[in-house]
MMTF fields as JSON, N, C-alpha, C and O atoms, coordinates in Angstrom:
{
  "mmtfVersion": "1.0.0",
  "mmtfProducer": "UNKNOWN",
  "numBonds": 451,
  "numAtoms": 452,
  "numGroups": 113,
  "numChains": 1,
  "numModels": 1,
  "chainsPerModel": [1],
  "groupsPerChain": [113],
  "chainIdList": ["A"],
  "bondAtomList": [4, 2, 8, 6, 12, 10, 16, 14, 20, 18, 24, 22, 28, 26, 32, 30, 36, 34, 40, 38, 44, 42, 48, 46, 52, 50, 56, 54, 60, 58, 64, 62, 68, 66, 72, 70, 76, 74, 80, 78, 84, 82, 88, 86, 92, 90, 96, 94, 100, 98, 104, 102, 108, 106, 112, 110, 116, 114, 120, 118, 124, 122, 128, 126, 132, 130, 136, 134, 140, 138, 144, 142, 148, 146, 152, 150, 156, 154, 160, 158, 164, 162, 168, 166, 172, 170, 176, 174, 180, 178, 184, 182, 188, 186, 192, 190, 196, 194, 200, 198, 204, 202, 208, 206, 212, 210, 216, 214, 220, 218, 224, 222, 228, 226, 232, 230, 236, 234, 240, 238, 244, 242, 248, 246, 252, 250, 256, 254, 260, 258, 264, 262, 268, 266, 272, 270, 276, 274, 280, 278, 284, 282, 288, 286, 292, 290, 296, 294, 300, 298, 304, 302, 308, 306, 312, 310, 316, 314, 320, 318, 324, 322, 328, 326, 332, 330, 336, 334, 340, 338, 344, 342, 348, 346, 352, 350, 356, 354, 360, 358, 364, 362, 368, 366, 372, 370, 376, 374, 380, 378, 384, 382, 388, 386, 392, 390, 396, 394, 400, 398, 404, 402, 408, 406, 412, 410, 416, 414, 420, 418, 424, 422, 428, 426, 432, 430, 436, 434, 440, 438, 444, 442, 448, 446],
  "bondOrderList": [1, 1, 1, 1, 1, 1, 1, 1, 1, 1, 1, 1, 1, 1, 1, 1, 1, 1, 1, 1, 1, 1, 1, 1, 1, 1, 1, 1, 1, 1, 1, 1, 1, 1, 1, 1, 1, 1, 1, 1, 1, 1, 1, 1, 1, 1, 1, 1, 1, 1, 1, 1, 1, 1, 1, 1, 1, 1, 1, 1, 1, 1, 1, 1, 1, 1, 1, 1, 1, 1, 1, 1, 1, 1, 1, 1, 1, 1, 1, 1, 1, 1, 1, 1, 1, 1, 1, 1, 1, 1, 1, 1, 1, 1, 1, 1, 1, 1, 1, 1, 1, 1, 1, 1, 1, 1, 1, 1, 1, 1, 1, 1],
  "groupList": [{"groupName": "UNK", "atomNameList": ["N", "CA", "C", "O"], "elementList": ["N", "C", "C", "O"], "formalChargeList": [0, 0, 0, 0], "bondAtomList": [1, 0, 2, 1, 3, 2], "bondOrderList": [1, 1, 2], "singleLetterCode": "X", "chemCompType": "L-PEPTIDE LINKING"}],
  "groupTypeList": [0, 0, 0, 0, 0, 0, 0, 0, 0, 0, 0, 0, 0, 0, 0, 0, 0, 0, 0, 0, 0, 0, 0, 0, 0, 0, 0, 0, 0, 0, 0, 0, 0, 0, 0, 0, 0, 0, 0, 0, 0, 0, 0, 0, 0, 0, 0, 0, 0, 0, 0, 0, 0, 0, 0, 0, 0, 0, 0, 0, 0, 0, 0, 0, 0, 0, 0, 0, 0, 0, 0, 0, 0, 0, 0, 0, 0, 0, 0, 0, 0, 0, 0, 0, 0, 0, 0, 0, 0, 0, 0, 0, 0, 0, 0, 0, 0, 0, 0, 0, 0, 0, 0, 0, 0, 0, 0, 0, 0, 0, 0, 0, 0],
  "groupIdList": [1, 2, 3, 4, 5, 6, 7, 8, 9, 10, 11, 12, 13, 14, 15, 16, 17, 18, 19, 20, 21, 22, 23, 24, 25, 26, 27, 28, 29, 30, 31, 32, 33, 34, 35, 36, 37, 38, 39, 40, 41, 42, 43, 44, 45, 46, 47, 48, 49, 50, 51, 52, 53, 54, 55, 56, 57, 58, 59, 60, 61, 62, 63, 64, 65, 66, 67, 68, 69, 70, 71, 72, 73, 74, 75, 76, 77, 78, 79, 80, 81, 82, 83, 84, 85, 86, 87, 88, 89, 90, 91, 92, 93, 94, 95, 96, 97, 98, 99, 100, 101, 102, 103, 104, 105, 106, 107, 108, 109, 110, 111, 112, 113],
  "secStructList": [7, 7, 7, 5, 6, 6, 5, 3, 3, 3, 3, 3, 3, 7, 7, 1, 6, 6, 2, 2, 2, 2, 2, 0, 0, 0, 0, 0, 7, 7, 7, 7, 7, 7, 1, 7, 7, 7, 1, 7, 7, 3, 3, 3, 3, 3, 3, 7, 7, 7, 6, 6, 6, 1, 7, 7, 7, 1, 1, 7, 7, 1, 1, 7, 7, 7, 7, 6, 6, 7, 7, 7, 7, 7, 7, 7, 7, 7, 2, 2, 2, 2, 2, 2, 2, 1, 1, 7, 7, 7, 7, 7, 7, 7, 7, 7, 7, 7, 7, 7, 7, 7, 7, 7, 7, 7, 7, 7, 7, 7, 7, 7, 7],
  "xCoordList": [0.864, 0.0, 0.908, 1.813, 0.59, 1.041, 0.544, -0.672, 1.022, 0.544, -0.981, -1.856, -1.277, -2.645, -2.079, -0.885, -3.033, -3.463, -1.704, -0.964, -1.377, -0.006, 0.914, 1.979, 1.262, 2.022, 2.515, 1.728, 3.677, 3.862, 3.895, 4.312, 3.646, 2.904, 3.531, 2.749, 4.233, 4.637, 4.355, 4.783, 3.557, 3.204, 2.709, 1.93, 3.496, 3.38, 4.382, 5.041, 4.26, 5.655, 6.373, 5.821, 7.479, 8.268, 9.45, 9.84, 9.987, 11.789, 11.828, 10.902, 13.363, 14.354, 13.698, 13.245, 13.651, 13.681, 12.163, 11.759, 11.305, 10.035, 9.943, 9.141, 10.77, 10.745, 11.361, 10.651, 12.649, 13.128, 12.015, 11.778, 11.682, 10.55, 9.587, 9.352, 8.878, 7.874, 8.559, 8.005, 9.163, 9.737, 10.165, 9.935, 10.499, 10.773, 9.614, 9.631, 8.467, 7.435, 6.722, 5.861, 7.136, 6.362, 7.248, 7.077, 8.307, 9.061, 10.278, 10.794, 10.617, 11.753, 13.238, 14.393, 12.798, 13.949, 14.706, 14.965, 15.086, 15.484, 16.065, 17.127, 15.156, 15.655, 16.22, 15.6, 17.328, 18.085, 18.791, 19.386, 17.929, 18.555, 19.765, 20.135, 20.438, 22.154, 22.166, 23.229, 20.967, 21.245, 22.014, 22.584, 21.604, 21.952, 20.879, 20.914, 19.64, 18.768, 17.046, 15.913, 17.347, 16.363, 14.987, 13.955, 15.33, 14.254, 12.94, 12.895, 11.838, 10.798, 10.702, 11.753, 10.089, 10.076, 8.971, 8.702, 8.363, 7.266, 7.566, 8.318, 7.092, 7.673, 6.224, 5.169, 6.835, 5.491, 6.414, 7.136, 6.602, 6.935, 6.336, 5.571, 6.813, 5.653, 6.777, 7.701, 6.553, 7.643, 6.335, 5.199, 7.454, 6.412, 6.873, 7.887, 6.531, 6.817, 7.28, 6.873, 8.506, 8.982, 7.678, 7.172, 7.432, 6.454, 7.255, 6.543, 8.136, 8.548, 8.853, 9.654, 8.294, 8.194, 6.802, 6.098, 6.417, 4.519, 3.859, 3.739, 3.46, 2.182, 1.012, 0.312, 0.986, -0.22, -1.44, -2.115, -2.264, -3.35, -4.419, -4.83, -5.546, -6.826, -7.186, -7.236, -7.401, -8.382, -7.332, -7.946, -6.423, -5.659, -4.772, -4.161, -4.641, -3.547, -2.888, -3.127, -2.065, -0.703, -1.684, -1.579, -2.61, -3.161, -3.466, -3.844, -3.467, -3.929, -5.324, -5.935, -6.093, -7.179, -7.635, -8.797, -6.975, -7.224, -7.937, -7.925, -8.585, -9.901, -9.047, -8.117, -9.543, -8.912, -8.596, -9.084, -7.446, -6.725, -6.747, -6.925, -6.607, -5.863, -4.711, -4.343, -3.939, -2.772, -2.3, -2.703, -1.5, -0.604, 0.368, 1.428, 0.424, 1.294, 2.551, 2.388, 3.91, 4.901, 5.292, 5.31, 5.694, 6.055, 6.434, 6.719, 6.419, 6.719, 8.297, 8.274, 9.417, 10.78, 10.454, 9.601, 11.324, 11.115, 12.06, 12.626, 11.918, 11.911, 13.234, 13.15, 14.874, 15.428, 15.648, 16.073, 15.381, 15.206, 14.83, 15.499, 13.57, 12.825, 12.888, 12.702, 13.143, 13.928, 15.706, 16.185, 16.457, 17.315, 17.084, 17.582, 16.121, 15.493, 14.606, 14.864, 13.614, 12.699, 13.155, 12.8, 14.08, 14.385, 15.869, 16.223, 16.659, 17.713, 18.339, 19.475, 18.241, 18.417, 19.007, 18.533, 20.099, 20.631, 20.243, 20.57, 19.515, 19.24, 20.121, 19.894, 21.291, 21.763, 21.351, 20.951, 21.645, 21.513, 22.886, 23.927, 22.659, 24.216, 23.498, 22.374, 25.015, 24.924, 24.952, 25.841, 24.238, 24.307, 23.468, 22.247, 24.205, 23.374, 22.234, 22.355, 21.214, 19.72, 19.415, 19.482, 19.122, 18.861, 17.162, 16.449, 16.701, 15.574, 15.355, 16.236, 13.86, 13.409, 12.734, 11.705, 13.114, 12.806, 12.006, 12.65, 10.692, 9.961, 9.926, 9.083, 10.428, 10.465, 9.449, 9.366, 8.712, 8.009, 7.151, 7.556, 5.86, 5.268, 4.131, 3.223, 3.926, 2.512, 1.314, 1.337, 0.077, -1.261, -1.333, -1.883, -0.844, -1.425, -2.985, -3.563, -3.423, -4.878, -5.302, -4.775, -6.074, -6.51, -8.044, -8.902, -8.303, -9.624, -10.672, -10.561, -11.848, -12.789, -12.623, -13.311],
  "yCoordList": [-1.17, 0.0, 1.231, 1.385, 2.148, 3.829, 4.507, 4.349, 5.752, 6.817, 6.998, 6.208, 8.227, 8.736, 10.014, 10.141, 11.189, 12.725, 12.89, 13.073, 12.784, 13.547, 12.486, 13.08, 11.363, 10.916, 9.403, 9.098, 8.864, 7.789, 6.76, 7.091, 5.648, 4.468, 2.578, 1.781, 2.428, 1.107, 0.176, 0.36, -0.915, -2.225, -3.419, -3.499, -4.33, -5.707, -6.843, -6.754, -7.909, -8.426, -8.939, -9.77, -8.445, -8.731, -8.822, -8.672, -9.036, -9.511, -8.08, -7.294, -7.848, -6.587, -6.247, -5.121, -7.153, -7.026, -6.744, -6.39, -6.916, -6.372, -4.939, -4.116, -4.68, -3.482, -2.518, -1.62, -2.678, -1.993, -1.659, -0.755, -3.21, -2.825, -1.743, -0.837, -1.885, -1.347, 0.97, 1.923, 0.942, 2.076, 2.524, 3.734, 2.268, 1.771, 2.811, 3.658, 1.76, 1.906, 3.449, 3.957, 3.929, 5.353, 6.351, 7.565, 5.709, 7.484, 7.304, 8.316, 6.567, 6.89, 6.111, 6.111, 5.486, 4.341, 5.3, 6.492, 4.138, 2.574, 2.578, 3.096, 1.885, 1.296, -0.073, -1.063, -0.072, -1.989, -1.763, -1.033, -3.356, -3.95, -4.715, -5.669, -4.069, -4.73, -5.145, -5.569, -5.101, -5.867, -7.858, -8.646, -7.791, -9.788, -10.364, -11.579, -9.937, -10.555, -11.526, -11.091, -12.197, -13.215, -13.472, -14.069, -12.834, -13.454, -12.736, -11.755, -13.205, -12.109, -11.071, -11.061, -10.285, -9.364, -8.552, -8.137, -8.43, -7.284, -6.015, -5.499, -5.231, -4.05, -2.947, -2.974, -2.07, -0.513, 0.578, 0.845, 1.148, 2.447, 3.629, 3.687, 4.59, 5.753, 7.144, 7.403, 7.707, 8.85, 9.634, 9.295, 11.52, 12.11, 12.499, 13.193, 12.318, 12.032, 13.3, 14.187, 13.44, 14.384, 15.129, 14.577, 16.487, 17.012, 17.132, 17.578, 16.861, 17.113, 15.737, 15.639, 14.078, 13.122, 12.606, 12.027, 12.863, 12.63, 13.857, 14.672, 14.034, 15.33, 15.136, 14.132, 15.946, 16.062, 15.717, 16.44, 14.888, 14.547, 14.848, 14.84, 15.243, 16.295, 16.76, 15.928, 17.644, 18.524, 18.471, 18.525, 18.409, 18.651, 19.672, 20.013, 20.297, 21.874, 21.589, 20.637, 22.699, 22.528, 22.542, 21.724, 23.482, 23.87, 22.83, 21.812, 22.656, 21.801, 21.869, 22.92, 20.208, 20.104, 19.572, 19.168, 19.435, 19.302, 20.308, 21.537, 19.253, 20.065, 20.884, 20.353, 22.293, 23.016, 21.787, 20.734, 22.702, 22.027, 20.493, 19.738, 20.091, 18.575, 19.082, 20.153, 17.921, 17.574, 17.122, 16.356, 17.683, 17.68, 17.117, 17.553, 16.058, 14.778, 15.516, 16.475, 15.218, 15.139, 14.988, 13.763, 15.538, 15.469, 13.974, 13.277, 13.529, 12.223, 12.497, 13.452, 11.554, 12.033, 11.518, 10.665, 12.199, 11.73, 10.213, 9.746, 9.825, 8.526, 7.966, 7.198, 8.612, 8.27, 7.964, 6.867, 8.896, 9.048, 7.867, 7.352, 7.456, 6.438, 5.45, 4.601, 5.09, 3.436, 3.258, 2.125, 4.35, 4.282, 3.927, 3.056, 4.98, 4.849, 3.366, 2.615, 3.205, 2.279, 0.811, -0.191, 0.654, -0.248, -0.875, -2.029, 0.367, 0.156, 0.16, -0.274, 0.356, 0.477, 1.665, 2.72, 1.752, 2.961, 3.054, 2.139, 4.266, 4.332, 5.223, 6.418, 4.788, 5.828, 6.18, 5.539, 7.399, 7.783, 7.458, 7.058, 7.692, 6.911, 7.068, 6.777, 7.841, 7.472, 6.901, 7.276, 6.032, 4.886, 4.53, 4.645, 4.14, 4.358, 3.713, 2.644, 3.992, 3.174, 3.155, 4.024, 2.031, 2.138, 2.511, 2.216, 3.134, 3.652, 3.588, 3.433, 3.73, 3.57, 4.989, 5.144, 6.202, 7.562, 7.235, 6.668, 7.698, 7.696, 8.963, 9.557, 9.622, 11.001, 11.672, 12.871, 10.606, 10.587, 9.324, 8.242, 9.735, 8.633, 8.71, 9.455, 8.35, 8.548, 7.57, 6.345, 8.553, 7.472, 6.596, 6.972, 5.867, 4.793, 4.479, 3.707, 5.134, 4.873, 3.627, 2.95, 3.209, 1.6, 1.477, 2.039, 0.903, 0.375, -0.045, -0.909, 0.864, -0.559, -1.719, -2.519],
  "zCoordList": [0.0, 0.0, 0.0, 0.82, -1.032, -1.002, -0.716, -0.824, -0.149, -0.25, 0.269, -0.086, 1.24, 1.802, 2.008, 2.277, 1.875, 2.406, 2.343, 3.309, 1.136, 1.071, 1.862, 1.694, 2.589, 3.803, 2.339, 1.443, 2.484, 2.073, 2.844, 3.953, 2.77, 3.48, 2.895, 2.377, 3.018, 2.89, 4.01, 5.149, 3.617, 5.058, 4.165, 3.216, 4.873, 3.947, 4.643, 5.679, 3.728, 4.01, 2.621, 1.899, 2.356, 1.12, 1.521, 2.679, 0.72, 0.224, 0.428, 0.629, 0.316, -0.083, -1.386, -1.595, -2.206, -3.924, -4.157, -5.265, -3.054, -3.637, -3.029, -3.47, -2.028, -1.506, -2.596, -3.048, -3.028, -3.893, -5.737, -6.539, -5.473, -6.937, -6.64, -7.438, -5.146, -4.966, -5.014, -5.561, -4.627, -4.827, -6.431, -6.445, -7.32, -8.21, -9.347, -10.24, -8.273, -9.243, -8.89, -9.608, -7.932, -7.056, -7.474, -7.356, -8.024, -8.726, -7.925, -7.453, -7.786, -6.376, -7.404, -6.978, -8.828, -9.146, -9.889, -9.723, -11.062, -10.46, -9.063, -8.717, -8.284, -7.031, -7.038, -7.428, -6.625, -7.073, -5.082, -4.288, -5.348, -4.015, -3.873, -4.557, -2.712, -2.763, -1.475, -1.023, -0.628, 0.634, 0.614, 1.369, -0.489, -0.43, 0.236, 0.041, 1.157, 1.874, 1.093, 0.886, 0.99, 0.337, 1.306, 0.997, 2.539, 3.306, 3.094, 2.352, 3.737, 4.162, 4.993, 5.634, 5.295, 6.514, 6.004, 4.876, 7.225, 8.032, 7.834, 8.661, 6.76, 7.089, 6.958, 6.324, 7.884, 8.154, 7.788, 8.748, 6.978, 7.103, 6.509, 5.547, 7.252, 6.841, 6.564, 7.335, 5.672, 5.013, 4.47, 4.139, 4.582, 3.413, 2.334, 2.419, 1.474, -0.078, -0.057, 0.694, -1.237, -1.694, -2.885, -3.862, -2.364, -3.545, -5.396, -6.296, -5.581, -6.964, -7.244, -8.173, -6.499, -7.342, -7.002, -7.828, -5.659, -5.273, -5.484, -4.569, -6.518, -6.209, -5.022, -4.888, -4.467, -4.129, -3.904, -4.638, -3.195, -4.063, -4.184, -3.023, -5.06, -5.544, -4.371, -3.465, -4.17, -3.302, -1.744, -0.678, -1.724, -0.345, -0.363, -1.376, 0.944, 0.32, 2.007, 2.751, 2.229, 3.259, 4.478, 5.392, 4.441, 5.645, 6.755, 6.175, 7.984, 8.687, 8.802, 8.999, 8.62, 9.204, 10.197, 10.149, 11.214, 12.336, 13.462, 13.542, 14.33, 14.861, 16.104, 16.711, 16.371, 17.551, 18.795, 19.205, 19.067, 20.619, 20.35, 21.306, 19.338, 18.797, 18.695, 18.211, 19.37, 18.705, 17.512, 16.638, 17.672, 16.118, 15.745, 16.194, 14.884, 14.881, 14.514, 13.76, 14.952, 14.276, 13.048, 12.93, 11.822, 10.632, 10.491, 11.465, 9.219, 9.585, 8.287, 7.51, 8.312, 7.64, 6.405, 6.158, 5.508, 3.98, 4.238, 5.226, 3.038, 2.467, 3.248, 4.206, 2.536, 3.236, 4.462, 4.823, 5.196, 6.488, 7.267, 8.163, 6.785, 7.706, 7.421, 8.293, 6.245, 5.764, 6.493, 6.529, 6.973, 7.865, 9.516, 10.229, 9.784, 11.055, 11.424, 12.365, 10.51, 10.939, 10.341, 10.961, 8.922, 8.978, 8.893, 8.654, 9.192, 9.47, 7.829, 8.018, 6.679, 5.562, 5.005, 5.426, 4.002, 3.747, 2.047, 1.291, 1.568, 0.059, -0.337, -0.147, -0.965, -1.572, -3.169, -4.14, -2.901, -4.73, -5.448, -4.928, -6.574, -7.526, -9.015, -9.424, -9.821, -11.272, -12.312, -13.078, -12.685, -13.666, -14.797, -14.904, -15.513, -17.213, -17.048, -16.449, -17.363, -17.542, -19.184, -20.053, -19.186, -21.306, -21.299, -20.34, -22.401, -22.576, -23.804, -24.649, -24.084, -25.447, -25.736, -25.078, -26.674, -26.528, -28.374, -29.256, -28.552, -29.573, -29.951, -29.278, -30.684, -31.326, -32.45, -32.715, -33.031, -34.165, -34.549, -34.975, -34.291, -34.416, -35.802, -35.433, -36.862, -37.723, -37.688, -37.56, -37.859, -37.622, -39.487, -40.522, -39.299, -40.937, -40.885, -40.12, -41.716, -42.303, -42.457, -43.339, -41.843, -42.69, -43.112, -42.431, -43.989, -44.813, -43.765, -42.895, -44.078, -43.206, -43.341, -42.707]
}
Protein backbone atom coordinates (compact mmCIF):
# COMPACT_ATOMS: atom_id res chain seq x y z
CA UNK A 1 0.00 0.00 0.00
CA UNK A 2 1.04 3.83 -1.00
CA UNK A 3 0.54 6.82 -0.25
CA UNK A 4 -2.64 8.74 1.80
CA UNK A 5 -3.46 12.72 2.41
CA UNK A 6 -0.01 13.55 1.07
CA UNK A 7 2.02 10.92 3.80
CA UNK A 8 3.86 7.79 2.07
CA UNK A 9 2.90 4.47 3.48
CA UNK A 10 4.64 1.11 2.89
CA UNK A 11 3.20 -2.23 5.06
CA UNK A 12 3.38 -5.71 3.95
CA UNK A 13 5.65 -8.43 4.01
CA UNK A 14 8.27 -8.73 1.12
CA UNK A 15 11.79 -9.51 0.22
CA UNK A 16 14.35 -6.59 -0.08
CA UNK A 17 13.68 -7.03 -3.92
CA UNK A 18 10.04 -6.37 -3.64
CA UNK A 19 10.75 -3.48 -1.51
CA UNK A 20 13.13 -1.99 -3.89
CA UNK A 21 10.55 -2.82 -6.94
CA UNK A 22 7.87 -1.35 -4.97
CA UNK A 23 9.74 2.08 -4.83
CA UNK A 24 10.77 1.77 -8.21
CA UNK A 25 7.43 1.91 -9.24
CA UNK A 26 6.36 5.35 -7.06
CA UNK A 27 9.06 7.48 -8.73
CA UNK A 28 11.75 6.89 -6.38
CA UNK A 29 13.95 4.34 -9.15
CA UNK A 30 15.48 2.57 -10.46
CA UNK A 31 15.66 1.30 -7.03
CA UNK A 32 18.09 -1.99 -7.07
CA UNK A 33 18.55 -3.95 -4.01
CA UNK A 34 22.15 -4.73 -2.76
CA UNK A 35 21.25 -5.87 0.63
CA UNK A 36 21.95 -9.79 -0.43
CA UNK A 37 18.77 -10.56 1.87
CA UNK A 38 16.36 -13.22 0.34
CA UNK A 39 14.25 -13.45 3.31
CA UNK A 40 10.80 -12.11 4.16
CA UNK A 41 10.08 -9.36 6.51
CA UNK A 42 7.27 -7.28 8.03
CA UNK A 43 7.67 -4.05 7.09
CA UNK A 44 5.49 -0.51 8.15
CA UNK A 45 6.94 2.45 7.10
CA UNK A 46 5.65 5.75 6.84
CA UNK A 47 7.64 8.85 5.01
CA UNK A 48 6.41 12.11 3.41
CA UNK A 49 6.82 12.03 -0.08
CA UNK A 50 8.98 14.38 -1.69
CA UNK A 51 6.45 17.01 -3.54
CA UNK A 52 8.55 17.11 -6.96
CA UNK A 53 8.19 13.12 -7.34
CA UNK A 54 4.52 12.63 -5.27
CA UNK A 55 2.18 15.33 -6.21
CA UNK A 56 -0.22 16.06 -4.13
CA UNK A 57 -3.35 14.55 -4.06
CA UNK A 58 -6.83 16.30 -5.54
CA UNK A 59 -8.38 18.52 -3.30
CA UNK A 60 -5.66 18.65 -0.35
CA UNK A 61 -3.55 21.87 0.32
CA UNK A 62 -0.70 22.53 3.26
CA UNK A 63 -3.16 23.87 5.64
CA UNK A 64 -3.93 21.80 8.69
CA UNK A 65 -7.18 20.10 9.20
CA UNK A 66 -7.22 19.30 12.34
CA UNK A 67 -9.90 20.07 14.86
CA UNK A 68 -8.91 23.02 17.55
CA UNK A 69 -6.73 22.03 20.62
CA UNK A 70 -5.86 18.58 18.80
CA UNK A 71 -2.77 17.57 18.71
CA UNK A 72 -0.60 17.68 16.12
CA UNK A 73 1.29 14.78 14.88
CA UNK A 74 4.90 15.14 14.28
CA UNK A 75 6.05 15.47 10.63
CA UNK A 76 6.72 12.22 9.58
CA UNK A 77 10.78 12.03 7.64
CA UNK A 78 11.11 11.73 3.98
CA UNK A 79 11.91 8.53 2.47
CA UNK A 80 15.43 8.27 3.24
CA UNK A 81 15.21 9.05 6.49
CA UNK A 82 12.82 6.44 7.71
CA UNK A 83 13.93 3.44 5.76
CA UNK A 84 17.32 4.28 7.87
CA UNK A 85 15.49 4.85 11.05
CA UNK A 86 12.70 2.28 10.94
CA UNK A 87 14.39 -0.25 8.98
CA UNK A 88 17.71 0.16 9.47
CA UNK A 89 18.42 0.48 5.56
CA UNK A 90 20.63 2.96 3.75
CA UNK A 91 19.24 4.33 0.06
CA UNK A 92 21.76 5.83 -1.57
CA UNK A 93 21.51 7.78 -4.73
CA UNK A 94 24.22 6.91 -7.53
CA UNK A 95 24.92 7.47 -11.27
CA UNK A 96 24.31 4.89 -13.67
CA UNK A 97 23.37 4.36 -17.21
CA UNK A 98 19.72 3.17 -17.54
CA UNK A 99 18.86 2.14 -21.31
CA UNK A 100 15.57 3.65 -22.58
CA UNK A 101 13.41 3.57 -25.45
CA UNK A 102 12.81 7.56 -26.53
CA UNK A 103 9.96 7.70 -29.57
CA UNK A 104 10.46 11.00 -31.33
CA UNK A 105 8.01 10.59 -34.16
CA UNK A 106 5.27 8.63 -34.42
CA UNK A 107 2.51 8.55 -37.72
CA UNK A 108 -1.26 7.47 -37.62
CA UNK A 109 -1.42 4.79 -40.94
CA UNK A 110 -4.88 4.87 -42.30
CA UNK A 111 -6.51 1.60 -42.69
CA UNK A 112 -9.62 0.38 -44.81
CA UNK A 113 -12.79 -0.56 -43.21
Amino acid sequence: MFGFAGHGLLKGVMTMEMLASNLSRQGYGPVEDATGLTEKYGIELHWTPDPAIEPRAVGTTASSTAAPGAEIPAPEPNLFTALQESLGLKLERRSVQVQFVVIDHIERIPTEN
